[in-house]
C-alpha positions in Angstrom: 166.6 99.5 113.8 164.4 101.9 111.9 164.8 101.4 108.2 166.6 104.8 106.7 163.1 105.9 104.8 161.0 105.5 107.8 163.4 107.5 109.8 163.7 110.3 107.4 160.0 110.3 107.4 159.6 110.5 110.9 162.6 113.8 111.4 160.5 115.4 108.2 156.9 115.5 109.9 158.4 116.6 113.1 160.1 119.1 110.8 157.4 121.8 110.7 155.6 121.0 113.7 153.0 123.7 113.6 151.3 122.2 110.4 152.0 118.8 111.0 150.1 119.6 114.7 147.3 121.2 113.1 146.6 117.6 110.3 147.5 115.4 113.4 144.9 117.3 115.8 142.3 117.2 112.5 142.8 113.5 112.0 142.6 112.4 115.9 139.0 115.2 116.4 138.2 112.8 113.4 138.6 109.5 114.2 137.9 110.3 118.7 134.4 111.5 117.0 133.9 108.5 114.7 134.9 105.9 118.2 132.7 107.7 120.2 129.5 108.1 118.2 129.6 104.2 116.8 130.0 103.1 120.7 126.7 105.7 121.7 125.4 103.8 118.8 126.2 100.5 119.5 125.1 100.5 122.9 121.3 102.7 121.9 121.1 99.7 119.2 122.0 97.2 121.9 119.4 98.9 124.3 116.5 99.0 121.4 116.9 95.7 120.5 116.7 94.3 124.7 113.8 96.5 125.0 112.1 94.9 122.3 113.2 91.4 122.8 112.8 91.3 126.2 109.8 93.6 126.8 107.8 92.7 123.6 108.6 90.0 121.5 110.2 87.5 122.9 113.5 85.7 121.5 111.4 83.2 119.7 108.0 82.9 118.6 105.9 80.0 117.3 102.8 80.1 116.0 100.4 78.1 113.4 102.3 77.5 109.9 100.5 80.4 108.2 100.2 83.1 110.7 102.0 85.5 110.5 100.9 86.1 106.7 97.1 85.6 107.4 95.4 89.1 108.4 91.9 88.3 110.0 92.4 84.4 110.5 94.4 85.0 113.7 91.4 82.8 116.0 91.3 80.2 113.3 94.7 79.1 113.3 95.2 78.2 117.1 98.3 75.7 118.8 98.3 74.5 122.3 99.1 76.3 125.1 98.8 73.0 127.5 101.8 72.2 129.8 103.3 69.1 128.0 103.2 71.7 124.3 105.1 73.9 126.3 108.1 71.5 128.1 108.1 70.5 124.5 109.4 73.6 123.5 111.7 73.8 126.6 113.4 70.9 126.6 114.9 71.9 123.3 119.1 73.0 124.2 119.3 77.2 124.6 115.9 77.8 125.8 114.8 79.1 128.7 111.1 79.8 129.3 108.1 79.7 127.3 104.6 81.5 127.5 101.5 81.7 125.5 99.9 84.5 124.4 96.5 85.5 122.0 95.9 88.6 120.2 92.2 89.3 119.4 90.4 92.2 118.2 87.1 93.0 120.2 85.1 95.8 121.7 85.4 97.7 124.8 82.0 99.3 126.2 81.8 101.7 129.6 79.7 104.6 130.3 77.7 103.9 127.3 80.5 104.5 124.4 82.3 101.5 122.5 85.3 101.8 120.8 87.2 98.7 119.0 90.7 97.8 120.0 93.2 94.9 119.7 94.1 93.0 122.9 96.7 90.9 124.4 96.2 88.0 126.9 99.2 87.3 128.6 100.2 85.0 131.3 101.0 86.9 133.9 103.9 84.9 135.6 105.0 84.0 132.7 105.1 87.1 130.9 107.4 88.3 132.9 110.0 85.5 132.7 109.6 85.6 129.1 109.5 89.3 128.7 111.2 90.7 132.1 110.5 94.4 130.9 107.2 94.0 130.1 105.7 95.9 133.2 108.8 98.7 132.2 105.7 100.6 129.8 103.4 100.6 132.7 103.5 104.1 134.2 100.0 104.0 136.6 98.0 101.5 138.7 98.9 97.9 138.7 100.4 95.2 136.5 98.4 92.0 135.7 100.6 90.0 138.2 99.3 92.4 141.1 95.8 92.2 140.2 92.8 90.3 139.6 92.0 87.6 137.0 89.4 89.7 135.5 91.5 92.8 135.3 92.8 94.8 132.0 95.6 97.4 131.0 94.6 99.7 128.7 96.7 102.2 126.4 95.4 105.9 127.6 94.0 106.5 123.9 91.4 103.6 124.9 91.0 104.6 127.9 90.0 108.3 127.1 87.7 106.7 124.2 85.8 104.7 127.1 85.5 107.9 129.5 86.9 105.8 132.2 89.3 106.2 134.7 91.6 103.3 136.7 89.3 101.2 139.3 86.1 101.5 137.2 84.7 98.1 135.4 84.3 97.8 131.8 83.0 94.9 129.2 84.7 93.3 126.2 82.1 92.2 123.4 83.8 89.6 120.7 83.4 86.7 118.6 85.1 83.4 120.1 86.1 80.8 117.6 82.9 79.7 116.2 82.0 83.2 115.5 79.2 83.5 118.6 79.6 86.8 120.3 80.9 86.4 124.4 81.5 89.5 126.3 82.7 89.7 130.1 83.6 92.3 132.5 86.8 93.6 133.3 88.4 96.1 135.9 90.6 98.7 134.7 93.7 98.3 136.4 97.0 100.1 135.3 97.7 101.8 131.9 100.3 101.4 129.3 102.5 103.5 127.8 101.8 107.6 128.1 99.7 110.1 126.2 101.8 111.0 123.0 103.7 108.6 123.0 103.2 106.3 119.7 102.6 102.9 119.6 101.8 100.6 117.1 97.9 100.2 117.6 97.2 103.5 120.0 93.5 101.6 121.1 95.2 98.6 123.0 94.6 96.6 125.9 96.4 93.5 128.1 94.2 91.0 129.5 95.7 88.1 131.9 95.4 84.8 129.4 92.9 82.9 131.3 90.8 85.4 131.0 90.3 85.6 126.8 90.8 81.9 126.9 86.9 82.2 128.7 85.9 84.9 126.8 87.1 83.4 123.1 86.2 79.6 124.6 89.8 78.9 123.9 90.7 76.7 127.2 94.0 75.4 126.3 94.8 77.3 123.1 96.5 79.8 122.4 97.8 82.0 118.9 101.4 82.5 119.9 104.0 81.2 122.5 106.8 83.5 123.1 110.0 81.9 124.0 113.1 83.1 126.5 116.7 82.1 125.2 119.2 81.9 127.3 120.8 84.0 125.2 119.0 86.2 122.9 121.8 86.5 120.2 121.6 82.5 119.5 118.0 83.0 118.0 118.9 82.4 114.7 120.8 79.1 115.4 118.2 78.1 117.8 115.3 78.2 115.0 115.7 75.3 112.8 116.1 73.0 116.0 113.0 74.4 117.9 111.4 74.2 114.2 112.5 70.5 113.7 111.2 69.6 117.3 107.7 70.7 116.5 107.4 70.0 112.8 105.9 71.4 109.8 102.6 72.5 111.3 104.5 74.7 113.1 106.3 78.1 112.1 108.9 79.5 114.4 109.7 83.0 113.9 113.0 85.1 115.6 112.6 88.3 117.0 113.8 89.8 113.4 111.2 88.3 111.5 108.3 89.1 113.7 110.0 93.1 114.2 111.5 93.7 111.4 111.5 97.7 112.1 113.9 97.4 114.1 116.7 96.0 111.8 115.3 98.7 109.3 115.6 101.5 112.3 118.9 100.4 113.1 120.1 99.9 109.6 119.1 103.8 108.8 121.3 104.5 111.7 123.9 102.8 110.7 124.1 104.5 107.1 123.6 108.1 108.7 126.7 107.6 110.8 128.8 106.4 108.3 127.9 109.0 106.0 128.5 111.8 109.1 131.9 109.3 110.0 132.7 110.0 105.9 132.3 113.5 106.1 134.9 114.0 109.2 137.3 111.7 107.3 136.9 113.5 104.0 137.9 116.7 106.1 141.0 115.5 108.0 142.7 113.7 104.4 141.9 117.1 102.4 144.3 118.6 105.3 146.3 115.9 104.5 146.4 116.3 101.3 147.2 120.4 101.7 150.1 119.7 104.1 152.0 117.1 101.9 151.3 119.6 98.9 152.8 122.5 100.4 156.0 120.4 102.1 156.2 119.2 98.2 156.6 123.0 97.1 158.5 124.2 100.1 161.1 121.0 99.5 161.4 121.2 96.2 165.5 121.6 96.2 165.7 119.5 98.9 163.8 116.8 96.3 166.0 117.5 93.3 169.4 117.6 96.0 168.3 113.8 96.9 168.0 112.8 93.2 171.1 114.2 92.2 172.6 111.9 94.9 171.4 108.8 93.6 168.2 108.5 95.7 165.4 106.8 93.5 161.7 108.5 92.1 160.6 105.4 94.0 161.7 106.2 97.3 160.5 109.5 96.9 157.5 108.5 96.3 157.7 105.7 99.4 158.9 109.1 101.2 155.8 111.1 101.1 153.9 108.7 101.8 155.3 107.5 104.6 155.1 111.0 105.7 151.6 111.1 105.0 150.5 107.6 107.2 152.6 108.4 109.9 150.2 111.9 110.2 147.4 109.5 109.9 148.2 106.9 112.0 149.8 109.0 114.7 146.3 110.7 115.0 144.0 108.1 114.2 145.8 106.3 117.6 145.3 109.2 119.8 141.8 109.9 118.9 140.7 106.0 119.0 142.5 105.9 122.4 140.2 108.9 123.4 137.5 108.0 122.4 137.7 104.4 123.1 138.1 105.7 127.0 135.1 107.5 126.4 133.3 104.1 125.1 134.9 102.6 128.0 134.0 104.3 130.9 130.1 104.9 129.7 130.8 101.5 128.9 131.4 100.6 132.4 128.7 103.0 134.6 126.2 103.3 131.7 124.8 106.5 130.6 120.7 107.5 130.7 119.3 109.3 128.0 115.6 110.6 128.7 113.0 110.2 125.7 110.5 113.0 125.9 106.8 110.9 126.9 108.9 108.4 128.0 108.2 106.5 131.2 111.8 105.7 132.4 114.6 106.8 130.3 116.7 104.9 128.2 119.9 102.7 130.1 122.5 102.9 128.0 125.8 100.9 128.2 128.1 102.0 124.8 130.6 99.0 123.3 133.4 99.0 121.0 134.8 96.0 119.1 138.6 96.0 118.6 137.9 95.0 115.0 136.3 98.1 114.3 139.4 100.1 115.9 141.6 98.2 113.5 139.9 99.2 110.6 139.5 102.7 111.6 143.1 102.9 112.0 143.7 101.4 108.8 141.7 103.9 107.2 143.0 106.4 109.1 146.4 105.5 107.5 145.6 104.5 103.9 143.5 107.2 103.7 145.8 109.4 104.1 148.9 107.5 102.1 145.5 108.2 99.4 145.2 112.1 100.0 148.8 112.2 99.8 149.4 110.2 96.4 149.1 112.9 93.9 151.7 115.3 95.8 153.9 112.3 96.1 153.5 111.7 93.0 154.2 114.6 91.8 157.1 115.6 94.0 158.4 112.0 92.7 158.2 113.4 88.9 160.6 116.8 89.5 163.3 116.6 87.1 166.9 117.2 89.3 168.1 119.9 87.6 164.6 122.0 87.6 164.2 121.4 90.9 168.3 122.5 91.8 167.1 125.8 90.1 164.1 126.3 92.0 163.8 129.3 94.4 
């Protein structure tokens, strides 16, 4: 059975049922908004962080202890890229797959006209156990996989730079190692990303490994190997042991440390919906806080008729405020089960969302975590026991015999 407080509480907001509709409906648009934007969010975050993990970067990375801080070093600090380096690495627990890779800087020369450009070597079996998504970016002509071992993927900046067009053979000039220049041919084969769109280093190329292992004289090196979990999310707890199995010569990086954008992206994100999340609240408590004033001033005999009967300023403060959470709670319920079916069924079929210069659009599968219901809820209910304390309060301060008197 009810307790006498909370049932009085409950026949009071169904009272006047016109206002206490139009808090309710304020709360629930409030808090069905606030579900269904963080699950969008969750699952674009979710989405970002897959693309990058799983069509750049790779889970884990290791490279040479000093790497990732040196700028123009990149050739001089080489690790092996032989078969028993990488079962070393995949014989540790949680990993999957392994791949090397070597970033180099060089020049690209065709019809006449250079133009420098950072490249990638890649394995291109690999890769794409590594990095499934990799080929995801490349809009025309072929992957690496599909083609020869001397052909390239160029970003269409570098392309438009060299005046050639997919099929035609161009020549990469750099230093190897020992700082002798090499240069070999290569056949432009497919091309990455789209005009517009940006990318970190718009003059970029892929090159399939073996091939800048000949060019650099790098047989069996490498600058980076790029590592598969089986789960992405253990990356963290997966470091230290990876970094323990290949000692201190070694640095192994997660996927954070190496795109550290991305945690700042989604951070920003994350602090412009909870300010927008703040602003909806604010709204639905300040109509909170206007419906329990003006029950305060319509009930004002009705307060002083209870007090002269014994009933404590206590438990008319308890009163109002139980009047107050019950609006709060009753909406924040509705709207969280509205838009948590919202979360729920995008959830379930996914939802695409083009990107303007985009090659495919973004697949995007929105989540919700019953913790952050809970605490919605919760908010949804203090916060208004909160917007509803001063005309408690005050209602809780009438004197009997002023309020008796009161027309």
């Amino acid at each position: 059975m009810l307790p006498p407080l909370f049932r009085i509480a409950f026949r009071n907001v169904l009272r006047n049922r016109r206002r206490s509709l139009i808090t309710f409906s304020a709360v629930f648009l409030a808090l069905g908004i606030m579900v269904s934007i963080r699950g969008f969010l969750n699952g674009l975050q979710a989405t970002i962080r897959e693309s990058v993990v799983l069509g750049q970067t790779g889970a884990l990375q290791v490279h040479r202890k000093g790497f990732l801080k040196s700028v123009n070093a990149s050739l001089d600090q080489v690790i092996p890229s032989d078969e028993a380096f990488l079962r070393k690495i995949t014989a540790v627990s949680g990993v999957k797959a392994a791949t090397a890779r070597i970033m180099f800087g060089g020049m690209a020369n065709a019809n006449d006209t250079s133009a420098a450009a950072m490249f990638t070597a890649i394995d291109p079996v690999q890769e794409l156990i590594v990095c499934p998504r990799r080929n995801e970016m490349i809009y025309r002509g072929k992957n690496l996989k599909e083609s020869s071992p001397i052909a390239a993927i160029l970003s269409p900046e570098l392309a438009s730079s060299l005046g050639i067009k997919l099929g035609q053979r161009a020549t990469i000039l750099t230093s190897d190692r020992d700082g002798v220049m090499n240069a070999l041919d290569f056949d432009f084969t497919g091309q990455y990303g789209q005009p517009g769109l940006p990318l970190p280093d718009k003059k970029l190329g892929f090159v399939p490994l073996a091939f800048a292992q000949q060019l650099l004289r790098m047989e069996g090196k490498a600058t980076e190997i790029a590592i598969a979990l089986h789960r992405f999310e253990d990356a963290e707890r997966i470091k230290p042991i990876l970094q323990e199995a290949l000692g201190p010569e070694y640095e192994v990086a997660t996927w954070h440390d190496v795109a550290a954008y991305i945690d700042d992206a989604i951070a920003t994100q994350n602090f412009i919906l909870n300010l927008i999340a703040g602003v909806f609240l604010f709204v639905a408590l300040l109509g909170i806080a206007n419906t329990m004033l003006m029950s305060v001033l319509e009930r004002t005999r009705e307060i002083g008729t209870m007090m002269s009967v014994g009933v404590r300023r206590r438990q008319i403060l308890t009163l109002f405020l139980l009047e107050a959470s019950l609006l709060g709670l009753a909406g924040g319920i509705l709207g969280a089960l509205v838009g948590g079916s919202f979360v729920l069924y995008y959830g379930h079929s996914g939802m695409l969302l083009p990107i303007p210069e985009m090659p495919v659009p973004l697949h995007i599968f929105p989540t919700i975590s019953a913790s952050y219901i809970l605490f919605i809820l919760s908010l949804a209910a203090g916060g208004a026991a909160l917007a509803a304390l001063w005309p408690s309060i005050r209602a809780s301060r009438m004197r009997p015999v002023e309020a008796l008197s009161s027309v």
